[in-house]
C-alpha positions, 0 to 999 in steps of 0.5 A: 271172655274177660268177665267170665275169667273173672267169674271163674277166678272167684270160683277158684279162690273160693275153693281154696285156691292159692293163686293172687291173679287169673291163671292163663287157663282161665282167659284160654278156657274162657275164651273157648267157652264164649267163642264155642270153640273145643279145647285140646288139653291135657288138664281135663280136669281143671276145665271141667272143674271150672268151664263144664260146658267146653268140649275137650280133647285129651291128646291120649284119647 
């Protein structure tokens, strides 16, 4: 999980982003995405942004 966090970090900086070290969504996305496991969040966009493969659950659906 650690190397895709890494992985998905650089993605992010690429896209202009403006943090110096790994948001706590990316070691939670990645940890969802090795261990297959669905996610309940209320960012959805961020994690399809940077982990499409997760399955969601958004609270308001």
């Amino acid at each position: 999980a650690l190397f895709l966090t890494g992985k998905v970090f650089l993605k992010y900086r690429k896209n202009k982003g403006t943090k110096n070290s790994p948001l706590p969504d990316f070691f939670i996305g990645a940890h969802a995405s090795v261990s297959n496991f669905s996610l309940i969040t209320r960012d959805v966009s961020k994690f399809t942004t940077y982990f499409p493969k997760i399955r969601l659950i958004h609270p308001a659906q």
